[in-house]
N, C-alpha and C positions, 0 to 999 in steps of 0.2 A: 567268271567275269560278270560286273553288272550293264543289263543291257538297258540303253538308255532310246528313246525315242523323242526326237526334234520335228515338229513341225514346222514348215518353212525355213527351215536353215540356212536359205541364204542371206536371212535378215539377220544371223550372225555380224557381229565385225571382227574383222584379223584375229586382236589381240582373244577376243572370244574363242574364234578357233585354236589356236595357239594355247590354250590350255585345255584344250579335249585333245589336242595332239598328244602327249605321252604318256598319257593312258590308253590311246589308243595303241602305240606304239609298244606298250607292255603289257598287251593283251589284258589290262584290268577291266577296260569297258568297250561295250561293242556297241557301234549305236546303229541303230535304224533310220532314216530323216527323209523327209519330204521336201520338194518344193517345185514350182511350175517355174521355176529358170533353168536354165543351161547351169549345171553345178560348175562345169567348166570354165564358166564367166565369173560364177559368183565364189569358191569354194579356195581356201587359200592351193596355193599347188602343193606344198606339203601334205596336207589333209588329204588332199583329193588324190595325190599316189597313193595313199592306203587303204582307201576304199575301192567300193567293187560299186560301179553304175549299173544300173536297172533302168531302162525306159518303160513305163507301163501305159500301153494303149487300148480306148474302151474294143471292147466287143464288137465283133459284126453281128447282124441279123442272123446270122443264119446260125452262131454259136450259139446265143442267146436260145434262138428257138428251140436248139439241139438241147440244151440245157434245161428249159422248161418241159420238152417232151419227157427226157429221162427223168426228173423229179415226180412228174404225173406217174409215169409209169411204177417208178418204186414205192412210191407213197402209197397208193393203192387208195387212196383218201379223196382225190378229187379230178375233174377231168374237166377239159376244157376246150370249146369249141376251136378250128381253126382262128377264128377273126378273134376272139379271147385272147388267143396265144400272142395273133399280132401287134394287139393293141397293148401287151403286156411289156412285150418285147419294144416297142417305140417311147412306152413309161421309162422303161428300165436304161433308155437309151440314154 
């Protein structure tokens, strides 16, 4: 199948969706798509029964931190004080 990627998809209209429906439907294309609305609001409901939703939410501190220590450590390449780490982690926020 070819996988296609939509940013903002819910700036779709119908008839728009309405033609990625049958290929989605015949497994010819898979798509991947973004967007900061409720796909529920915006996504025709044909469509949106064939998809799978994913909600993605940022990181907490303390993952973040957890994830700069381990890269310090494997890396072997650089190190960085506690307040480094925090102000890294408030960037990355």
């Amino acid at each position: 199948p070819t996988l296609v990627w939509i940013d903002e998809v819910h700036r779709l209209t119908r008839p728009q969706q309405d033609i990625l429906l049958q290929s989605v439907e015949n497994g010819s294309l898979v798509i991947v798509a973004a967007t900061t609305e409720n796909p529920s609001f915006q996504l025709a409901p044909a469509l949106l029964s064939r998809v799978q939703v994913m909600t993605l939410r940022p990181l907490e501190k303390e993952d973040l931190l957890q994830l700069v220590t381990r890269v310090e450590a494997e890396s072997g390449h650089f190190t960085l004080s506690n307040e480094g780490k925090d102000l890294l982690c408030e960037w990355a926020s």
